[in-house]
MARKOL-75146 format. One record per atom (N, C-alpha, C): residue number from 1; x negated, y negated, z; atom name; residue in three letters. Coordinates in steps of 0.02 Angstrom, whole numbers, plus 50000, padded with zeros to 5 digits. Each point is the difference from the previous one (the first is absolute). Example, Ala and Ser with C-alpha at 12.3 -4.5 7.8 and 13.67 -1.06 7.14 Angstrom:
<nodes>
   k    px    py    pz  a   r
   1 49340 50284 50390  N ALA
   1 50045 49941 50000 CA ALA
   1 49955 49940 50000  C ALA
   2 50018 49947 49964  N SER
   2 49958 49941 50003 CA SER
   2 50039 49945 50037  C SER
</nodes>
This chain:
<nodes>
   k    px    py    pz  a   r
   1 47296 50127 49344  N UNK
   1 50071 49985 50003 CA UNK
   1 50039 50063 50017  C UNK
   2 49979 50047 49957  N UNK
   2 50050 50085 50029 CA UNK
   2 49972 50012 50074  C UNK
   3 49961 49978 50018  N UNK
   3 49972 50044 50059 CA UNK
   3 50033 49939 50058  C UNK
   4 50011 49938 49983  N UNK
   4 50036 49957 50044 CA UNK
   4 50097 50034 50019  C UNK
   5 50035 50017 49934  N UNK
   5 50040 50014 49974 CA UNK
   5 50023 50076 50060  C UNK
   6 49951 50059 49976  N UNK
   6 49999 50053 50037 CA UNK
   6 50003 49983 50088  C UNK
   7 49936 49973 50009  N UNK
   7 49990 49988 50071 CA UNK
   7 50072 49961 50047  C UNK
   8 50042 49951 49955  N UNK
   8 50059 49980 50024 CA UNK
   8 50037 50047 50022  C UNK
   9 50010 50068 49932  N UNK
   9 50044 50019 50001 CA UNK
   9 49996 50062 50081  C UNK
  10 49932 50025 49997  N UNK
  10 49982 50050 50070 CA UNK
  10 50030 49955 50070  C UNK
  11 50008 49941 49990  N UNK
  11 50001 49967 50072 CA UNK
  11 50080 50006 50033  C UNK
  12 49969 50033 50064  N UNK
  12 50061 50018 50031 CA UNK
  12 50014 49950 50069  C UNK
  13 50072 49996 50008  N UNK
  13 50006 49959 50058 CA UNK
  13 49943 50044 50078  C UNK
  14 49991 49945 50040  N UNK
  14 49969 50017 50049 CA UNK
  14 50043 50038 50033  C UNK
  15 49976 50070 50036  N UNK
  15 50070 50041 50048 CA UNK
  15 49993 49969 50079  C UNK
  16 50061 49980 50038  N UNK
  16 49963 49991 50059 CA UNK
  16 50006 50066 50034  C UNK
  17 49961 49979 50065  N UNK
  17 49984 50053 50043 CA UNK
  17 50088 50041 50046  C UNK
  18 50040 49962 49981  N UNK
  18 50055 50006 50044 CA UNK
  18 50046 49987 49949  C UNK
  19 50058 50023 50018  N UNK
  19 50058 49987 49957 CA UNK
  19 50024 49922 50038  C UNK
  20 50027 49969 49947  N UNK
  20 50050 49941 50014 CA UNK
  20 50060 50011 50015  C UNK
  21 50017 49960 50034  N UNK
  21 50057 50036 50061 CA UNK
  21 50060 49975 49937  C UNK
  22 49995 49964 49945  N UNK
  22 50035 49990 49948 CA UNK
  22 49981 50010 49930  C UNK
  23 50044 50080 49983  N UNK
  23 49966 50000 49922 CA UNK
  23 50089 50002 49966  C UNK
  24 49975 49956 49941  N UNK
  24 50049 49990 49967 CA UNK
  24 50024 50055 49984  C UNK
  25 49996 50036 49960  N UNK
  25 50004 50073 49972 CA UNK
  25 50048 50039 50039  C UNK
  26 50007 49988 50068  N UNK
  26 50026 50023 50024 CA UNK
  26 50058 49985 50038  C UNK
  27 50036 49922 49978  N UNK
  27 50038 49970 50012 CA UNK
  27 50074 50002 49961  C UNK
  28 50052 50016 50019  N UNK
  28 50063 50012 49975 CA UNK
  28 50024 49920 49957  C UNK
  29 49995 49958 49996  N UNK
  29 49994 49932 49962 CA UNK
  29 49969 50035 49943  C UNK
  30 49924 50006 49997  N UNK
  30 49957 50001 49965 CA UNK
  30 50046 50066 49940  C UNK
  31 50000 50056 50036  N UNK
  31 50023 50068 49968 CA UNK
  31 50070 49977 49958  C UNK
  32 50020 49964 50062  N UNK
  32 50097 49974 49958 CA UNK
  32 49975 49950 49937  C UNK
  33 49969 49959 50001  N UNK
  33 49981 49965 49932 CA UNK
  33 49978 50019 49953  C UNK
  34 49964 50081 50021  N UNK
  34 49961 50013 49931 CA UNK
  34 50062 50044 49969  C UNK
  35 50036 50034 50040  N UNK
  35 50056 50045 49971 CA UNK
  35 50049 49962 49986  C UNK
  36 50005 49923 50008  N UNK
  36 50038 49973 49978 CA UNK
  36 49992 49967 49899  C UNK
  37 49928 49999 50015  N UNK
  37 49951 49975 49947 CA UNK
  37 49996 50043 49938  C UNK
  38 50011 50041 50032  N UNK
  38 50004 50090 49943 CA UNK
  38 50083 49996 49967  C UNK
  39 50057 50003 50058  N UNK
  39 50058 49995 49972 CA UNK
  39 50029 49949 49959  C UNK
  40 49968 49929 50025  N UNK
  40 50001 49941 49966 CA UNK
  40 49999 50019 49906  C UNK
  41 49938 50010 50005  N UNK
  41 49963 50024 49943 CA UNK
  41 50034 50050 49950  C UNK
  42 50038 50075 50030  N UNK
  42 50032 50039 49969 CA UNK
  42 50066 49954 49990  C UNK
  43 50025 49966 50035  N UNK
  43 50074 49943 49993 CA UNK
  43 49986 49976 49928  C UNK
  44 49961 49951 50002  N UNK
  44 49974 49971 49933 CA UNK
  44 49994 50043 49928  C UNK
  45 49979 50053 50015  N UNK
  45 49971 50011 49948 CA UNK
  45 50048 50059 49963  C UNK
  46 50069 50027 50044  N UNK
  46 50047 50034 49996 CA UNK
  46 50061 49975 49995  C UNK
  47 50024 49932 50041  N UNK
  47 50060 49961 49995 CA UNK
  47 50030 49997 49936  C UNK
  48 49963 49978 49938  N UNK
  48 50027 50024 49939 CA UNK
  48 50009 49909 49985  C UNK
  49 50016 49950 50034  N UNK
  49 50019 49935 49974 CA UNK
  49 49960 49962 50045  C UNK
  50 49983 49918 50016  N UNK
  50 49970 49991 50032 CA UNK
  50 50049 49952 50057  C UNK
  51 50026 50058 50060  N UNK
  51 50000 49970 50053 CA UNK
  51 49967 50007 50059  C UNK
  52 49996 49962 50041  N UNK
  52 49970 50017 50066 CA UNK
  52 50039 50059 50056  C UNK
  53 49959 50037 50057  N UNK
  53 50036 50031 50035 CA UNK
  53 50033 49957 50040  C UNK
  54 50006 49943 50010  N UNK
  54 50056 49963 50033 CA UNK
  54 50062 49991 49961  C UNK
  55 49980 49977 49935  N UNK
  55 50068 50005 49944 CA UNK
  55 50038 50068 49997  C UNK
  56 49952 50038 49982  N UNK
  56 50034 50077 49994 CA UNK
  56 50026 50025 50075  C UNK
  57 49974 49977 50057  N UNK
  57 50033 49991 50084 CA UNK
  57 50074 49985 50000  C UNK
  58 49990 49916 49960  N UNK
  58 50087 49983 49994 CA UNK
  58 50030 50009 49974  C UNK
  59 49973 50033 49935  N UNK
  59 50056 50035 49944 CA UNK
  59 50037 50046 50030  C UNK
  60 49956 50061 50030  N UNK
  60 50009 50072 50018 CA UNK
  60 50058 49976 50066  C UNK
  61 49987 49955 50051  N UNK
  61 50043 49981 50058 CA UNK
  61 50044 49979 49978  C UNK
  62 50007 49966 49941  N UNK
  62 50084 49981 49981 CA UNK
  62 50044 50055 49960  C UNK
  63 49952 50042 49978  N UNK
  63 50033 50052 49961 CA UNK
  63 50048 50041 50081  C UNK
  64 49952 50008 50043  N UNK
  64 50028 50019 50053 CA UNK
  64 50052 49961 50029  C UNK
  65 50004 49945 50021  N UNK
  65 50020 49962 50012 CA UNK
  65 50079 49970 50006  C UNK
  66 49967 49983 49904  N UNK
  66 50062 49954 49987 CA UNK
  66 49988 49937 50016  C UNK
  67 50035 49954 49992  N UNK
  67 49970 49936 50014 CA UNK
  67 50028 49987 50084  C UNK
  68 49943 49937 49980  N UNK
  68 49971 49976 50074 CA UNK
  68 49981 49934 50003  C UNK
  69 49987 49982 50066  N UNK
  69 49961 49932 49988 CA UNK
  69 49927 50002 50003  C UNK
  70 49983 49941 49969  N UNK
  70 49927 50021 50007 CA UNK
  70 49965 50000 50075  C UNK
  71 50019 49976 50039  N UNK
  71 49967 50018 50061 CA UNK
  71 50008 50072 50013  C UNK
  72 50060 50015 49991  N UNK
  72 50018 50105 50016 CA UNK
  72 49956 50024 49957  C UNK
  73 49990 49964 49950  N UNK
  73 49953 50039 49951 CA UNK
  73 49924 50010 50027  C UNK
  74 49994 49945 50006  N UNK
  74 49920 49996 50032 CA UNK
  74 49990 50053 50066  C UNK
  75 50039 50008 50038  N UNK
  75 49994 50030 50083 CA UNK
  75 50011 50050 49977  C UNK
  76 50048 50057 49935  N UNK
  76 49995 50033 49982 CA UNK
  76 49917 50039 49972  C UNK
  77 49973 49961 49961  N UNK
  77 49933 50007 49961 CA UNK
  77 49958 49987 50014  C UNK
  78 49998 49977 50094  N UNK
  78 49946 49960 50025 CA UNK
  78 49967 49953 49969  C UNK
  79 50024 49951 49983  N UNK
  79 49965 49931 49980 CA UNK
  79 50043 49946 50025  C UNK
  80 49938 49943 50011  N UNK
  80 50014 49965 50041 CA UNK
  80 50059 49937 49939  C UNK
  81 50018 49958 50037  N UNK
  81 50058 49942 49942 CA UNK
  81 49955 49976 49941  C UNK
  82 49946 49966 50017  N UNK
  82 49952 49988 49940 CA UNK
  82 50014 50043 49941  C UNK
  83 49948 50054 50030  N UNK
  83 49991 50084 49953 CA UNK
  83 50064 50003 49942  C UNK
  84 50040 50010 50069  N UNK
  84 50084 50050 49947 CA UNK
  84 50028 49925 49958  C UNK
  85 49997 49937 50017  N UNK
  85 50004 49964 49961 CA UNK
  85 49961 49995 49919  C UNK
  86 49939 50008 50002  N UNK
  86 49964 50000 49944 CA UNK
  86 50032 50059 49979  C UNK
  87 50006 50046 50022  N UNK
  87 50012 50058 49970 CA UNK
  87 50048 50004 49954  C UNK
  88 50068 49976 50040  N UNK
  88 50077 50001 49975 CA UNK
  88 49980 49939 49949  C UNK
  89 49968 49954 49991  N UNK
  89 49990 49932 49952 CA UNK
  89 49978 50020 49936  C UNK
  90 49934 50058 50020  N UNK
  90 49991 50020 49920 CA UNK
  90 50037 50045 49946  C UNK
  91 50031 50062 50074  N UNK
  91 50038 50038 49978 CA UNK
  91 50063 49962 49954  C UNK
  92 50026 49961 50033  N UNK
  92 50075 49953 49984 CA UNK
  92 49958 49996 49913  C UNK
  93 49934 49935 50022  N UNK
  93 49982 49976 49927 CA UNK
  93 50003 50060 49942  C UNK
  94 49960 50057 50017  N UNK
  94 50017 50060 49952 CA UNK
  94 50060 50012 49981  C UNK
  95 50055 49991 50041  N UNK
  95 50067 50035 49970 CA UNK
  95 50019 50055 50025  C UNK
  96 49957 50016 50067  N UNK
  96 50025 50076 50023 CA UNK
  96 50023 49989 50073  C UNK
  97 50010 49942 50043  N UNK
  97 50044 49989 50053 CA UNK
  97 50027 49937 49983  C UNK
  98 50048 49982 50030  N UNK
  98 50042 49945 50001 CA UNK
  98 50022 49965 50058  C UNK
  99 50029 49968 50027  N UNK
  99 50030 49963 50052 CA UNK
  99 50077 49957 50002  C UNK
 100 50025 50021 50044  N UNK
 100 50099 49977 50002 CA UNK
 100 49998 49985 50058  C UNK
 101 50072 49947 49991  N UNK
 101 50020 49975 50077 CA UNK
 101 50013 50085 50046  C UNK
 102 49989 50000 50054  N UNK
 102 50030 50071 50055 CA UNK
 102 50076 49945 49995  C UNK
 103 50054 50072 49985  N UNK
 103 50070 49970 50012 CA UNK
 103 50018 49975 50075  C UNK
 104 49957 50061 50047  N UNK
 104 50014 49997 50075 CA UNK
 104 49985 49933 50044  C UNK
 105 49933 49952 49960  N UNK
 105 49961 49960 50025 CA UNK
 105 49975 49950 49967  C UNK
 106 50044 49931 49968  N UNK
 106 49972 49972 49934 CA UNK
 106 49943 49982 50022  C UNK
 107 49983 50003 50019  N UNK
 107 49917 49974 50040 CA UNK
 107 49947 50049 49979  C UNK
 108 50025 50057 50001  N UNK
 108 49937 50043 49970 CA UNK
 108 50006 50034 49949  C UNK
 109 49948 50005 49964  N UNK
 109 49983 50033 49921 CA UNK
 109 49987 50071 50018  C UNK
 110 50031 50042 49930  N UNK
 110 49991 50075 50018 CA UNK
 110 49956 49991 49935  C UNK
 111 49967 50048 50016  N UNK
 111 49937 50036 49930 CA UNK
 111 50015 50064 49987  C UNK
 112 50018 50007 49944  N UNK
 112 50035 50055 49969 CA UNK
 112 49946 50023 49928  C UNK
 113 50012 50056 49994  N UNK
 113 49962 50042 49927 CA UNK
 113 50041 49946 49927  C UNK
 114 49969 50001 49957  N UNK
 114 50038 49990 49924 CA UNK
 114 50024 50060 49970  C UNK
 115 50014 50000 49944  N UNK
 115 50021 50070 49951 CA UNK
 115 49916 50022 50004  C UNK
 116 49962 49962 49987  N UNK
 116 49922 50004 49967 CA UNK
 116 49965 50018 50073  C UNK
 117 49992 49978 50037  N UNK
 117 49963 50023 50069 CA UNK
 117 50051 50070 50014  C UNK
 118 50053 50025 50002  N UNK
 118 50033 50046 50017 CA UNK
 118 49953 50052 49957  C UNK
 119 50003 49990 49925  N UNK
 119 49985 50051 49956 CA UNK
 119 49935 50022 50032  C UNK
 120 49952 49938 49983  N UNK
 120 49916 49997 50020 CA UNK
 120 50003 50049 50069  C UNK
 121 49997 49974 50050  N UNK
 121 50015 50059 50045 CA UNK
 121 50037 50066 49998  C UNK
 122 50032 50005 49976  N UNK
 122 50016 50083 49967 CA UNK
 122 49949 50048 49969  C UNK
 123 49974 49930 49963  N UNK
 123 49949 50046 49945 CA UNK
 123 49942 50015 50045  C UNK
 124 49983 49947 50024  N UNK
 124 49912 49997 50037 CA UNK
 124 50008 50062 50056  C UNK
 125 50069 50019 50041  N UNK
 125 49993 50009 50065 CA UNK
 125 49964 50088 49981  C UNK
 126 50019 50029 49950  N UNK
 126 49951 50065 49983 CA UNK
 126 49915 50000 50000  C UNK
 127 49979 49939 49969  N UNK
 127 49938 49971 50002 CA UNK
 127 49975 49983 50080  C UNK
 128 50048 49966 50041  N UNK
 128 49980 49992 50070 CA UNK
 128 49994 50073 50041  C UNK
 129 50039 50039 49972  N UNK
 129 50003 50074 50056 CA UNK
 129 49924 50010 49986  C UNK
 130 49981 50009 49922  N UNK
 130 49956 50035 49997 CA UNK
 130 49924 49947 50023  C UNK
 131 50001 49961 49993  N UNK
 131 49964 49944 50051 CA UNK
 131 49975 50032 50065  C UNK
 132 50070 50005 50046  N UNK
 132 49964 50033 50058 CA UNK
 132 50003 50067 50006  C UNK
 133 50010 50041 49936  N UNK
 133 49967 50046 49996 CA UNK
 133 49945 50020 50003  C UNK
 134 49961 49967 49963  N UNK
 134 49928 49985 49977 CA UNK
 134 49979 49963 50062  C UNK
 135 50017 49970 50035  N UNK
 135 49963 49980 50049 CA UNK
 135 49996 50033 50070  C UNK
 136 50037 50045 50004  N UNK
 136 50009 50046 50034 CA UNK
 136 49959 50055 49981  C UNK
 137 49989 50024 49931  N UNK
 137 49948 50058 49984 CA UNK
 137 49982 50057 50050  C UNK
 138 49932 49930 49994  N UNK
 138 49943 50048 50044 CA UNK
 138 50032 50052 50083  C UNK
 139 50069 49986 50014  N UNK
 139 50031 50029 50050 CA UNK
 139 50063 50059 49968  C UNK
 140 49979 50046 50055  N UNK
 140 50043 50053 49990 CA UNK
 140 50067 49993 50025  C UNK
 141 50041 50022 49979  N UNK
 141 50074 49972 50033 CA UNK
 141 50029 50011 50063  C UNK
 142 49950 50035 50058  N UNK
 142 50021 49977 50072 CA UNK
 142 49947 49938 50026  C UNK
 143 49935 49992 49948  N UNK
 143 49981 49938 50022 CA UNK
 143 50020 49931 49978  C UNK
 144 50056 50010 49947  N UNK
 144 50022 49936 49966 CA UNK
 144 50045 49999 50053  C UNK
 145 50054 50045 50006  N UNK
 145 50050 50008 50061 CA UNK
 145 49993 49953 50075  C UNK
 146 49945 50029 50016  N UNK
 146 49940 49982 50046 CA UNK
 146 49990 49925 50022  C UNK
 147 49979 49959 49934  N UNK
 147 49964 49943 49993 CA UNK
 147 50054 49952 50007  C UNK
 148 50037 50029 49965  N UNK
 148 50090 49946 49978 CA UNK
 148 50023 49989 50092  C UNK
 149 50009 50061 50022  N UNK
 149 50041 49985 50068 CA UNK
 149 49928 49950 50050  C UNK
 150 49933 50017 49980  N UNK
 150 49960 49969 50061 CA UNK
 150 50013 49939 49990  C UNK
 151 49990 49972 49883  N UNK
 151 49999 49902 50012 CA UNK
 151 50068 49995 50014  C UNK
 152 50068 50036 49994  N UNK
 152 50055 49960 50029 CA UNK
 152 49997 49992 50094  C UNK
 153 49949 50033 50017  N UNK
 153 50025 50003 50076 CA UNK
 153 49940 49911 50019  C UNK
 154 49951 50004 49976  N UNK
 154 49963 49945 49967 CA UNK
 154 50017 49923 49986  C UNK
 155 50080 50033 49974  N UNK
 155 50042 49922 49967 CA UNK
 155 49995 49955 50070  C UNK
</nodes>
């Protein structure tokens, strides 16, 4: 049984003779998911309460903001009507965004912060700096510099 056990463990993929004209490893998808997978991860485990980076997206954009409708909101935070809908639905249910007639447009709803989503974002947004602090790390500060201007040129 150990010697079945061992012998698994020595077995290595076959190498081919040629490279594949496609290796994952070396694909900007692949690289963007795993550094996305890492930050994900520091988000979670640093955020301090449990929201998502889409919640903490629309918090932080309305703090900027001010209110809006939810479609401005969404094109703001890149998410599609679905998305920023769930989003603004749970947020509302929590007590930390809300929704009013727009005076300009009775037709459309503005999404605005509460007293309680105003605070919450105040408090968290020290916790978020240092977020992508930490995810930034491993880079020295003309390669964080660096990285920021390449994914905005990217957008």
């Amino acid at each position: 049984m150990a010697r079945s056990v061992a012998a698994k463990k020595s077995v290595k993929p076959a190498k081919s003779l040629h490279k594949p004209s496609y290796v994952l490893d070396e694909q900007v998808g692949f690289i963007l998911r795993q550094v996305w997978q890492r930050h994900s991860s520091i988000f979670s485990r640093d955020i301090g309460t449990n929201l998502t980076p889409t919640q903490w997206a629309a918090l932080s954009k309305l703090v900027e903001t001010g209110p809006c409708s939810q479609n401005q909101l969404g094109r703001l935070t890149s998410m599609d009507v679905a998305t920023i809908k769930g989003v603004i639905d749970r947020l509302t249910a929590r007590g930390l965004t809300e929704t009013s007639q727009d005076p300009e447009d009775g037709r459309r709803l503005l999404v605005s912060l509460t007293r309680a989503g105003q605070q919450l974002s105040e408090k968290l947004a020290p916790n978020a700096i240092a977020i992508t602090r930490e995810t930034l790390a491993p880079l020295d500060a003309k390669e964080r510099e660096l990285l920021m201007a390449l994914l905005n040129k990217l957008r």
